[in-house]
C-alpha positions in Angstrom: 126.8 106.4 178.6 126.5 106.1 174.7 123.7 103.2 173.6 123.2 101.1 170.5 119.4 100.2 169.5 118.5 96.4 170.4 117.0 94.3 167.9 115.1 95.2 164.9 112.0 98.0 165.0 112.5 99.0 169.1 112.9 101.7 171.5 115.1 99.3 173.6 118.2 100.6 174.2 121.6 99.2 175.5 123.7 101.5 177.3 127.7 100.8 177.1 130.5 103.0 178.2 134.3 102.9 177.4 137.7 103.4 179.3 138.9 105.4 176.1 138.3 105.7 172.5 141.3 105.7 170.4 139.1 108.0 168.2 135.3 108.2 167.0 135.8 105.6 164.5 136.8 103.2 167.0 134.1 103.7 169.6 131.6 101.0 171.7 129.6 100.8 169.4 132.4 98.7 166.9 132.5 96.2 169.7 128.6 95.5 169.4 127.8 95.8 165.6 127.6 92.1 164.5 130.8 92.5 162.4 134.0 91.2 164.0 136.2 93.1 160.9 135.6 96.3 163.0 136.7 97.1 167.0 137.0 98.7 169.4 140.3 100.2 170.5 141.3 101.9 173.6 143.8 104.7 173.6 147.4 103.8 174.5 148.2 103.3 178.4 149.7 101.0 180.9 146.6 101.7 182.7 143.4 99.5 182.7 140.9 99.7 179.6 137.5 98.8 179.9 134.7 98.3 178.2 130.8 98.6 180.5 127.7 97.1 178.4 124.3 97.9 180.6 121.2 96.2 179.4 118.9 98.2 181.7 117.0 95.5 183.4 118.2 91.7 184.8 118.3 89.3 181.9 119.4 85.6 181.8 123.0 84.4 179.9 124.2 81.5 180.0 127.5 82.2 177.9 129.4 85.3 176.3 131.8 85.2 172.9 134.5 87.4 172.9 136.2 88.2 169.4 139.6 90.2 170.0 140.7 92.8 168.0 143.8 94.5 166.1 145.3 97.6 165.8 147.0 98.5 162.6 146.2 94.2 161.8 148.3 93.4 165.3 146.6 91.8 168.2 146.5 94.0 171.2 145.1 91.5 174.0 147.0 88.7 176.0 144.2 88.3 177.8 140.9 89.8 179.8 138.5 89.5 183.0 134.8 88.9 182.5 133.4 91.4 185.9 130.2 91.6 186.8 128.5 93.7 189.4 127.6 92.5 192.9 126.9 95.0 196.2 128.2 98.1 193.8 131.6 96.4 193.2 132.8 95.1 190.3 134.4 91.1 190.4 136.3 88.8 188.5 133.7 86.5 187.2 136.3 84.4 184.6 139.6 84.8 183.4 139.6 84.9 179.7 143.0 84.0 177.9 143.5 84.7 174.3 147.0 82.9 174.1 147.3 79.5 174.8 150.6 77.5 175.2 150.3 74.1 173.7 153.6 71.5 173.5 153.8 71.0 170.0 153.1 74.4 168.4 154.5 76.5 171.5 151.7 79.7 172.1 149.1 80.1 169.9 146.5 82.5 169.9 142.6 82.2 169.9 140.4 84.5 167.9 137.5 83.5 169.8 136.8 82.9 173.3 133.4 81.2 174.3 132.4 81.8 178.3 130.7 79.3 179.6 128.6 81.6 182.7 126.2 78.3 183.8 123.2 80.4 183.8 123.6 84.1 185.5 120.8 86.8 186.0 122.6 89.9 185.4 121.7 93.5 184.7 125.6 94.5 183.2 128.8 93.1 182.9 132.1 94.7 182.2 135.3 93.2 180.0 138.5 94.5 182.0 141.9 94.7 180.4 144.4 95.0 183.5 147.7 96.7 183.1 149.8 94.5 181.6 147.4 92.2 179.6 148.3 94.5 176.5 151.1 93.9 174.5 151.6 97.6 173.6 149.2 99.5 175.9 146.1 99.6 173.3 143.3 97.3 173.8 140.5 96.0 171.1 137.9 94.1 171.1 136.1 92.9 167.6 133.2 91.8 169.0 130.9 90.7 172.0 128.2 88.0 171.9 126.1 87.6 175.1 123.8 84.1 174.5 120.5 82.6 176.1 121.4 79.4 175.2 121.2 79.2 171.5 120.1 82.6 171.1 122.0 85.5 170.4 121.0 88.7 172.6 121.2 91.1 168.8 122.4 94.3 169.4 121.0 95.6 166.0 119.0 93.2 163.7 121.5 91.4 161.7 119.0 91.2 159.2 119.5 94.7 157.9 123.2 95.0 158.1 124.7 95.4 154.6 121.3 95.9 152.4 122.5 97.7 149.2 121.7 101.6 149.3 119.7 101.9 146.3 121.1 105.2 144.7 124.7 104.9 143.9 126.6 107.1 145.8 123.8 109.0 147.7 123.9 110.9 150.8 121.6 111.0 153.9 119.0 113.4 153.7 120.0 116.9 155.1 116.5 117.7 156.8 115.2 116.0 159.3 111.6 115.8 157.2 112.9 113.5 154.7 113.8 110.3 157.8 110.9 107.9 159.3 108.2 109.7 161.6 108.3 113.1 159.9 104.4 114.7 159.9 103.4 115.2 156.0 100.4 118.5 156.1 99.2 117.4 152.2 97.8 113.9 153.0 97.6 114.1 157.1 100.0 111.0 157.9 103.4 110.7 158.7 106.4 109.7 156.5 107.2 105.9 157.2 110.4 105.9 154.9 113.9 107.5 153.7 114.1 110.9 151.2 116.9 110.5 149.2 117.4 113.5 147.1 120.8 114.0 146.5 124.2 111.5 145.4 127.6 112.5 143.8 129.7 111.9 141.4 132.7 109.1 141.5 135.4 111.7 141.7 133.6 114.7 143.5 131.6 114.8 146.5 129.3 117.7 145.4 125.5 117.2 145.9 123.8 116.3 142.7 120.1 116.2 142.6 118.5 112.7 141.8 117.1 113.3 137.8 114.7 110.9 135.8 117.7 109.3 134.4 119.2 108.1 137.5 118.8 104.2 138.0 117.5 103.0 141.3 119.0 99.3 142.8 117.9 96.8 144.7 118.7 96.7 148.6 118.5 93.0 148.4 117.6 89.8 147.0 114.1 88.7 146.7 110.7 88.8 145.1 109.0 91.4 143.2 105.5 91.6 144.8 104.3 95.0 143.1 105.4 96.9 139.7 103.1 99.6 138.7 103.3 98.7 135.3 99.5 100.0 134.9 100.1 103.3 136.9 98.1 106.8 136.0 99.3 109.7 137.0 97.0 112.2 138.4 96.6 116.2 137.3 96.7 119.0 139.1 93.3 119.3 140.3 93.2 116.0 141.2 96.1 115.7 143.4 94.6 118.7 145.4 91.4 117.1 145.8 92.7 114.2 147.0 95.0 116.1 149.4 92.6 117.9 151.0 90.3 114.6 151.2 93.2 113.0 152.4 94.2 115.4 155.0 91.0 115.1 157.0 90.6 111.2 156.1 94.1 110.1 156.9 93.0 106.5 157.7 91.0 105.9 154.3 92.1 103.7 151.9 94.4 105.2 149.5 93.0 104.1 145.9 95.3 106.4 144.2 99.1 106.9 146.0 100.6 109.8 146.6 104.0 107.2 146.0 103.3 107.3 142.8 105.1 104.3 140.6 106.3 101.6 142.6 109.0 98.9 142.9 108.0 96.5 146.7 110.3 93.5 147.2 110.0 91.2 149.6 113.0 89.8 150.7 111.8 86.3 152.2 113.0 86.8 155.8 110.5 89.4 157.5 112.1 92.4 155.6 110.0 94.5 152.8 111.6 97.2 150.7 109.5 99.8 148.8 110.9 102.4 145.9 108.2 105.0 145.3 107.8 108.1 143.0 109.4 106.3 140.1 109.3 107.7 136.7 109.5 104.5 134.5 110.8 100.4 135.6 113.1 98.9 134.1 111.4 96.2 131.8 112.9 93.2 133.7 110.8 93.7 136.5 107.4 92.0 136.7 105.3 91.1 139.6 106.4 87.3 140.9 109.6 87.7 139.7 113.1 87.4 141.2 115.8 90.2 141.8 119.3 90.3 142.3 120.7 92.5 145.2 121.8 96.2 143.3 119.8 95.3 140.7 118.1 97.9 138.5 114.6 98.5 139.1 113.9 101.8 137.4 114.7 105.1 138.1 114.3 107.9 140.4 111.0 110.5 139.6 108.1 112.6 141.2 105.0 110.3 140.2 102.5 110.7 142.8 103.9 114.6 143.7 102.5 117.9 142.8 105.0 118.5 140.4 104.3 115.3 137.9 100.8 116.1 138.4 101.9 119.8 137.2 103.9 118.5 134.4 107.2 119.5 135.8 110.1 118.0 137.5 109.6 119.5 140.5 110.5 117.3 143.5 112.3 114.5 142.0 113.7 112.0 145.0 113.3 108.4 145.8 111.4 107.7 148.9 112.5 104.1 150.1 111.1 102.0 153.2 112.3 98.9 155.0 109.4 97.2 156.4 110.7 94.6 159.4 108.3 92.0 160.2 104.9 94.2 159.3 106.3 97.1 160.9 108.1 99.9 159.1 111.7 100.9 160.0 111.2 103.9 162.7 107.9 102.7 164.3 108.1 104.5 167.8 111.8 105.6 167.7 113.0 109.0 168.3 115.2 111.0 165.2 118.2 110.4 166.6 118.1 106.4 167.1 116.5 106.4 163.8 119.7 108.4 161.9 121.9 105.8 164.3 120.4 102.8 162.9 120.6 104.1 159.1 123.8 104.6 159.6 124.7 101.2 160.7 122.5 99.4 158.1 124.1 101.5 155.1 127.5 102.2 156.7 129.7 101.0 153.6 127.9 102.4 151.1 126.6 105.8 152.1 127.8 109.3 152.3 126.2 111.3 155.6 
């Protein structure tokens, strides 16, 4: 089975599975992404589709929304079954109908279906399109919203869907050293944020490398809590003494950052974004003041590196961290889960 990541900063996973997948774009994971523009959609068959979502473990509900989709902007489902699992068979729990015949207006169609399960204990459930609940063989589904009461069981945490990827037009890094959790030798810690080296051009999708003249943005909204309008850079001696120090010290204090010139914001709901290595700020960012989301903050450097400490431009990137709730984005989660959730926070604005 594939798995999305549930809630913010976890190794909790929830397993789904699929009858069929149209194509990788339309996978599970469409049906379970907080964003009801995007589904799930089946291949075409008169045959049952399916989609199986396995939390792992018994949990309560006490009601499930179900958003259908489209296909090429038609509507696919007449209606569907809620199953769940009892004695290693799957049952019809409820009937879910998406058209609705009414007197005056003849059938109309609902866009949203709210399930009303009176409390249930259940470690899966499974939405089942029969044969014949189609109107042309595919299926979709836009989204599915299990509940505890007023609480929405999140998937991924809706808090970080859509932040603003703060170098215009960048791509992912291509080694697995520049993501959350990577060891770094010079200063004997581990990475805790996002290398991003590389972006392209509006009409080209060639690598460039990040230079001292590109402009860095704001993820989101919120309030400046540190400019290093008063930073020093160190030289080359320096840095190496406080490597080596900091390689066999790697839970002192750090007095002088190896980030270099800094941009945090926090964003006034548990989130914290940080912009390190920074060659200059822009002069509209103080300390206490507000910012706009892709706003300018400065632009990309190597402040804090070897290389400004050598007087060169060697190793010029952005490192950027998302801090959720004290914790930084990756905190105990495997490569893979980590590049997953990226991708879902930066989806429309990123180039992997």
């Amino acid at each position: 089975m594939e798995y999305i990541i549930s809630g913010q900063n976890t190794i909790h996973k929830i397993h789904y599975a699929t009858s069929s997948n149209y194509s990788k774009l339309y996978n599970g994971d469409n049906a379970m992404d907080s964003n009801t523009g995007t589904s799930w959609i089946s291949k075409q068959g008169r045959v049952p589709h399916w989609i199986h979502v396995d939390f792992g473990i018994k949990r309560i509900m006490t009601s499930i929304i179900i958003y259908p989709g489209k296909k090429d902007n038609y509507r696919t489902l007449k209606y569907c079954y809620l199953q769940f699992m009892y004695h290693n068979k799957w049952f019809n729990f409820a009937r879910v109908n998406f058209e609705e015949s009414s007197t005056w207006w003849g059938t109309t169609y609902k866009n949203k279906v709210i399930i009303d399960l009176g409390g249930v204990d259940a470690s899966a459930f499974r939405i089942y399109i029969p044969d014949g609940a189609t109107y042309n063989g595919y299926a979709a589904i836009a989204e599915i919203e299990p509940y505890i009461g007023h609480s929405k069981i999140k998937y991924f945490d809706e808090r970080l869907k859509g932040l603003f990827f703060p170098v215009k037009n960048g791509f992912l890094p291509n080694e697995n050293s520049g993501f959350p959790n990577a060891p770094r030798q010079y200063r004997g810690g581990r990475h805790a944020g996002l290398d991003i080296s590389y972006y392209h051009k509006e009409k080209s999708y060639d690598p460039l490398l990040l230079t001292k003249e590109t402009p860095i943005y704001a993820a989101d909204s919120g309030r400046i809590i540190r400019a290093d309008w008063n930073y020093t850079p160190m030289n080359a001696k320096e840095w190496r003494q406080q490597s080596q120090f900091y390689q066999s010290n790697p839970d002192t204090f750090v007095k002088r950052s190896f980030g270099g010139r800094q941009v945090w914001i926090d964003h006034l709901n548990g989130i914290v974004t940080t912009y390190n290595h920074l060659s200059r700020i822009d002069p509209g960012i103080q300390k206490e003041g507000r910012v706009r989301k892709g706003q300018r903050l400065g632009w990309a450097g190597n402040s804090g590196l070897l290389g400004e400490a050598k007087g060169n431009n060697e190793g010029i990137h952005l490192h950027f961290e998302i801090w959720i709730d004290g914790y930084y984005l990756g905190t105990g989660m495997q490569l893979k889960d980590i590049k997953k959730y990226i991708t879902w926070i930066f989806v429309n604005c990123i180039n992997n």
